[in-house]
C-alpha positions as CSV (number, residue, x, y, z in Angstrom):
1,X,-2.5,-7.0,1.5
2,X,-5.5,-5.4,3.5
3,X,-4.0,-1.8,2.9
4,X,-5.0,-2.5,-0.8
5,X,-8.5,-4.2,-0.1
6,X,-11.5,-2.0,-1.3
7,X,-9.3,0.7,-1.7
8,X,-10.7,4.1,-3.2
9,X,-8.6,6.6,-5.3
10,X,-8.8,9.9,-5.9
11,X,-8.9,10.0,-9.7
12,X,-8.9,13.5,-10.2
13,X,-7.0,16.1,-8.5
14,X,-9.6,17.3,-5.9
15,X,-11.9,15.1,-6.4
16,X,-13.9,12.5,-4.7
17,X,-12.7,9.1,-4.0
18,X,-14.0,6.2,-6.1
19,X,-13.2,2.6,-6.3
20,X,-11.3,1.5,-9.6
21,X,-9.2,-1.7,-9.7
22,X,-6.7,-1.2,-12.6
23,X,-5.5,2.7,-12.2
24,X,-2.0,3.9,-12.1
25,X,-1.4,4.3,-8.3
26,X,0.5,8.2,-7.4
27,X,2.7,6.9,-4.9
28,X,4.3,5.2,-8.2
29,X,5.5,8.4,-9.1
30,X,7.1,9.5,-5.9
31,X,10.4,11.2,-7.0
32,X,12.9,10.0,-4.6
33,X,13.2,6.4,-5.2
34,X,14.3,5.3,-1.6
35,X,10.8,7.2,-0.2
36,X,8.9,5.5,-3.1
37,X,10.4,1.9,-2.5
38,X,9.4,2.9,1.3
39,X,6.1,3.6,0.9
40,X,5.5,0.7,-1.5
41,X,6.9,-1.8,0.9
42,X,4.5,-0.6,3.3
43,X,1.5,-1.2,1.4
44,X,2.5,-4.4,-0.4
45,X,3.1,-6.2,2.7
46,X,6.7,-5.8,2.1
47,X,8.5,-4.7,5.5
48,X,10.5,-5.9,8.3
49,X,8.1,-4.5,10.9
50,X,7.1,-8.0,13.5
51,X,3.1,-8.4,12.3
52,X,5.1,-9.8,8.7
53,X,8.0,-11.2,10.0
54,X,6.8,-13.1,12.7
55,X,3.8,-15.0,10.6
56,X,6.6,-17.0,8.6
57,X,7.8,-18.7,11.9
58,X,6.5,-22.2,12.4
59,X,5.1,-22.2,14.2
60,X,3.4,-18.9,13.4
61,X,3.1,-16.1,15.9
62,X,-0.2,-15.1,16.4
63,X,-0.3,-11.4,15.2
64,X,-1.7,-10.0,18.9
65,X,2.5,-11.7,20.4
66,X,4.0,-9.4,17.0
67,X,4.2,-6.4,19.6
68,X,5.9,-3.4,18.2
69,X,9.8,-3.2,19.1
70,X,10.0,0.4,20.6
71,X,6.9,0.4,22.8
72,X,6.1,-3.4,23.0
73,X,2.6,-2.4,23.8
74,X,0.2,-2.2,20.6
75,X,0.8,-4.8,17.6
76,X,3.8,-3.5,15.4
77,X,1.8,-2.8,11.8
78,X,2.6,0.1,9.3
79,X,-0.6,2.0,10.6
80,X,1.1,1.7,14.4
81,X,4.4,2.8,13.3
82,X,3.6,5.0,10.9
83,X,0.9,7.2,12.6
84,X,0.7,5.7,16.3
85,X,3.3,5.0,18.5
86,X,5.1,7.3,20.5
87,X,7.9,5.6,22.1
88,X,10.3,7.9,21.1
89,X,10.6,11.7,20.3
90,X,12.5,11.0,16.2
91,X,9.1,9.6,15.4
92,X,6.9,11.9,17.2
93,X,8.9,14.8,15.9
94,X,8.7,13.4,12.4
95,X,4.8,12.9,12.6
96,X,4.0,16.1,13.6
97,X,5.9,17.4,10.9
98,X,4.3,15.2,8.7
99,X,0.4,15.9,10.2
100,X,1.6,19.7,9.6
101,X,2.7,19.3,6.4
102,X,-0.5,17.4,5.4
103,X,-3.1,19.9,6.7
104,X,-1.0,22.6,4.9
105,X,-1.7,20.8,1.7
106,X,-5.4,20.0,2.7
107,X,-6.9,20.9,5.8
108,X,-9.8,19.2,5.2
109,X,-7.9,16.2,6.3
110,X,-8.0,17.8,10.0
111,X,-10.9,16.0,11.2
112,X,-9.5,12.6,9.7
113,X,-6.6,13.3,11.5
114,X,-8.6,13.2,15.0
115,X,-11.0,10.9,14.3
116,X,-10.1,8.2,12.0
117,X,-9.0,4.2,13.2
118,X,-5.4,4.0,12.4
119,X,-5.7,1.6,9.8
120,X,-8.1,3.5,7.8
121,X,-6.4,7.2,8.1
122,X,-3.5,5.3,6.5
123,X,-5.8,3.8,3.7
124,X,-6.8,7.1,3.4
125,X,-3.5,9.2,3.1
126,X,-2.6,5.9,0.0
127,X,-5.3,7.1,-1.8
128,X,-4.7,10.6,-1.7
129,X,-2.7,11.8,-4.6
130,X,-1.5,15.2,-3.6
131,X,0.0,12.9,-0.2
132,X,2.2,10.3,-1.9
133,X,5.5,11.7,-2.0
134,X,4.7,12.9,2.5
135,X,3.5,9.8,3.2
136,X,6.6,8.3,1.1
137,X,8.7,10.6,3.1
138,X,7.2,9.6,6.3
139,X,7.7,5.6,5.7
140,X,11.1,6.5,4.6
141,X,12.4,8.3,8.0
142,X,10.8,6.2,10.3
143,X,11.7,2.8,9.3
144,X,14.8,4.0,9.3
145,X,14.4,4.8,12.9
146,X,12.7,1.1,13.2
147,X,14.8,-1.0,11.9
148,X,17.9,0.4,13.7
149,X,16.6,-1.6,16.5
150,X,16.1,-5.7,16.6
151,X,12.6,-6.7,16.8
152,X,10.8,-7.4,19.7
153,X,10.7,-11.6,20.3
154,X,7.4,-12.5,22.1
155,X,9.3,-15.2,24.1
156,X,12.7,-13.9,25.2
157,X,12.3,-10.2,24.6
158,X,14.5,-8.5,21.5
159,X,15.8,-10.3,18.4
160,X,18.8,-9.3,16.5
């Protein structure tokens, strides 16, 4: 559950980011219940993407073998899917119009954008409130591009 680990929230609309452990998350109140189960499967650990799946094997994988199943390059984590790999043009496509959409609602984010490790930008977008239901939409429409293919298998290439 590292994407919850020392977390910080924005507890006030425009406000700074402060670390509070019980506080009713935003992303809980993401209309659209199939972007909101999305999003909350991403953070809880809860996905089909390989760097899960794989670690219940026995034996285990070891996370650097979980490689991601469109690229098979980079390890397959929300972070990489979500806001790093560019094997194909649907998931480009959708995160630019996602990194627009942000920056139109704050483009102070810009410099985050450009700057920021992966895994952090995404700890980042979580604890923005105003970026729930975009980053719910984002988890939504890609793992839907993810999961229509089988996941990479470190020893004999795709899995069904």
């Amino acid at each position: 559950m590292y994407l919850l680990v020392g977390r910080k929230e924005q507890l006030k609309k425009g406000g700074s980011l402060k670390t509070k452990g019980l506080h009713f998350r935003k992303y809980l109140e993401i209309e659209d219940n199939e972007h909101r189960k999305a999003l909350k499967r991403m953070i809880l650990l809860d996905h089909k993407l390989a760097i899960e799946r794989l670690r219940w094997r026995t034996p285990s994988i070891p996370q650097e073998d979980c490689l991601c199943r469109l690229c098979i390059r980079k390890t397959e984590t929300p972070e990489h899917m979500l806001l790093e790999c560019t094997a194909q043009n649907d998931i480009c496509s959708l995160r630019r119009i996602f990194t627009e959409d942000v920056l139109t609602v704050d483009a102070g984010l810009g410099g985050p954008f450009d700057s920021e490790v992966p895994n952090n930008l995404l700890k980042l977008l979580i604890s923005q409130s105003d970026m729930s239901y975009l980053l719910g939409k984002l988890a939504f429409d890609i793992t839907r591009v993810y999961y229509d293919r089988p996941m990479y298998e470190p020893d004999g290439g795709q899995l069904a």
